[in-house]
C-alpha positions in Angstrom: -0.6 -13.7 -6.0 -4.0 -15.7 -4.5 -5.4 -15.2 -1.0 -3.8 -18.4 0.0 -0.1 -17.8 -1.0 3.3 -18.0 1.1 3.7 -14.8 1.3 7.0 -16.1 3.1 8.0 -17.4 -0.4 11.9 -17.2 -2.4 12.4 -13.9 -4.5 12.3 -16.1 -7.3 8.6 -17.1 -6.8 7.7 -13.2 -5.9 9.2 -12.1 -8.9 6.9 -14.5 -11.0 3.9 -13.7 -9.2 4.8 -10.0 -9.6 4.8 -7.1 -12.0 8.6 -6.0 -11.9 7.3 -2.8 -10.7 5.5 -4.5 -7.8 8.5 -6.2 -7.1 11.0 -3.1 -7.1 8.4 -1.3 -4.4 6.8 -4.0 -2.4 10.5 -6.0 -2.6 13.3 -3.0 -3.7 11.7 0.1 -1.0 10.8 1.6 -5.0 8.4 3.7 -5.6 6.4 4.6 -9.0 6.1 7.9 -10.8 3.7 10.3 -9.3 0.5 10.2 -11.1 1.1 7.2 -12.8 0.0 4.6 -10.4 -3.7 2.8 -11.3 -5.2 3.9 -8.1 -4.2 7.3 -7.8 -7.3 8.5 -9.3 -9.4 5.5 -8.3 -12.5 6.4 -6.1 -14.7 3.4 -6.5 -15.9 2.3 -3.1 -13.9 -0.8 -2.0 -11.2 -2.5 -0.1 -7.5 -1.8 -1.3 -5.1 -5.4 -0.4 -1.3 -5.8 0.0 -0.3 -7.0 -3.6 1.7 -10.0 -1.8 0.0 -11.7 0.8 -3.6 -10.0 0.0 -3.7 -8.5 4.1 -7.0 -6.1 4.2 -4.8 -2.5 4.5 -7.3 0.7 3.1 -10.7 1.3 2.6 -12.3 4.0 0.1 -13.8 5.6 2.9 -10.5 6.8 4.1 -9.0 7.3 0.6 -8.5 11.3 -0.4 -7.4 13.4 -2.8 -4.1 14.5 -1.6 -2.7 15.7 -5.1 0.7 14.2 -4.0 0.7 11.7 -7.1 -0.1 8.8 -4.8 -2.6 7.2 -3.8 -3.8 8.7 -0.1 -5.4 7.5 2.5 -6.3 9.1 6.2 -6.5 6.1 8.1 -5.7 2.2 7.8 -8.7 -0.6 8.4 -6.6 -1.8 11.2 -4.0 -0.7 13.0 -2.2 -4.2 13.6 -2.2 -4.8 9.3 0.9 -2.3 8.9 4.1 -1.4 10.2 5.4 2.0 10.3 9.2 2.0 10.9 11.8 5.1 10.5 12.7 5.9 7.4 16.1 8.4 6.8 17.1 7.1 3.0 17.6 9.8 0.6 18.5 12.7 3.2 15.3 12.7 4.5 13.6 11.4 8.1 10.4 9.9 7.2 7.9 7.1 8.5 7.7 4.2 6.3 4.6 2.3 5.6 4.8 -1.8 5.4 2.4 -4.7 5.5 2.3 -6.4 8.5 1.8 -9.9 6.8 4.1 -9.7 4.8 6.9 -6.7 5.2 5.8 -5.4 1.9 6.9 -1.7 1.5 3.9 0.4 0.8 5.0 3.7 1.0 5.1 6.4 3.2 3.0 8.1 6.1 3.3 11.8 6.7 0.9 14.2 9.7 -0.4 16.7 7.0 -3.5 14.5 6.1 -6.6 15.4 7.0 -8.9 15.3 10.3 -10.3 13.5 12.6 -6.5 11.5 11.9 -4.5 14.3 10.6 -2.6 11.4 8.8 -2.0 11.1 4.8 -0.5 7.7 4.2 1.1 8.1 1.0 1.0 4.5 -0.7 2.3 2.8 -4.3 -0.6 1.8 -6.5 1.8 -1.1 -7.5 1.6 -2.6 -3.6 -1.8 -2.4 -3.7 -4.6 -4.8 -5.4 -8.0 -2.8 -5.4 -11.5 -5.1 -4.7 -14.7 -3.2 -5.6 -17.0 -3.0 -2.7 -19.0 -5.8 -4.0 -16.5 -8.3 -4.3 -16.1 -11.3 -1.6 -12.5 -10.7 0.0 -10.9 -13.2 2.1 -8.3 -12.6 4.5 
């Protein structure tokens, strides 16, 4: 979707604008195959976006190598562009990770990342667009 979207818009225009993956995890709470996400292995310097409304969420400089099969980050670019809400679906008590733009559902956030944060925010390739460092983003 562009920058200047309603990220407010129907289901029907989110799932043209969308990748049925995207959809199921930014829309559905899904989530893609470990290792198989585009960004997992992605350490270009850069800015990673919600997929839906474009909202500035992770920078390189706090992406990691967690080995988790997602990609990882240890801190956010600012702490009013997600949401973490409680998360107890599939027998487990988690914190779940959305946009705060949007809702989107990013993934997950768990306390075994690394320091200064201690945070690993465990997030779907397929919620995320990626901008190289050199490349104008707008908010």
């Amino acid at each position: 979707m562009d920058s200047n979207n309603d990220y407010n818009s129907s289901k029907t225009d989110l799932k043209r604008c969308l990748t049925p993956l995207q959809y199921h995890v930014t829309q559905e709470k899904g989530t893609e195959y470990p290792f198989s996400g585009e960004y997992t292995g992605l350490f270009e310097a850069g800015t990673y976006l919600c997929v839906v409304c474009k909202k500035k969420l992770f920078s390189s400089e706090n992406k990691f190598e967690s080995g988790c099969g997602w990609p990882a980050f240890s801190d956010v670019t600012n702490e009013e562009s997600i949401k973490l809400n409680k998360d107890v679906s599939h027998g487990m008590i988690r914190t779940e990770v959305t946009c705060a733009g949007c809702g989107a559902h990013l993934g997950h956030m768990f306390d075994d990342g690394p320091k200064p944060t201690g945070l690993r925010y465990c997030i779907n390739s397929a919620s995320l667009d990626f901008k190289p460092q050199n490349s104008q983003v707008i908010e």
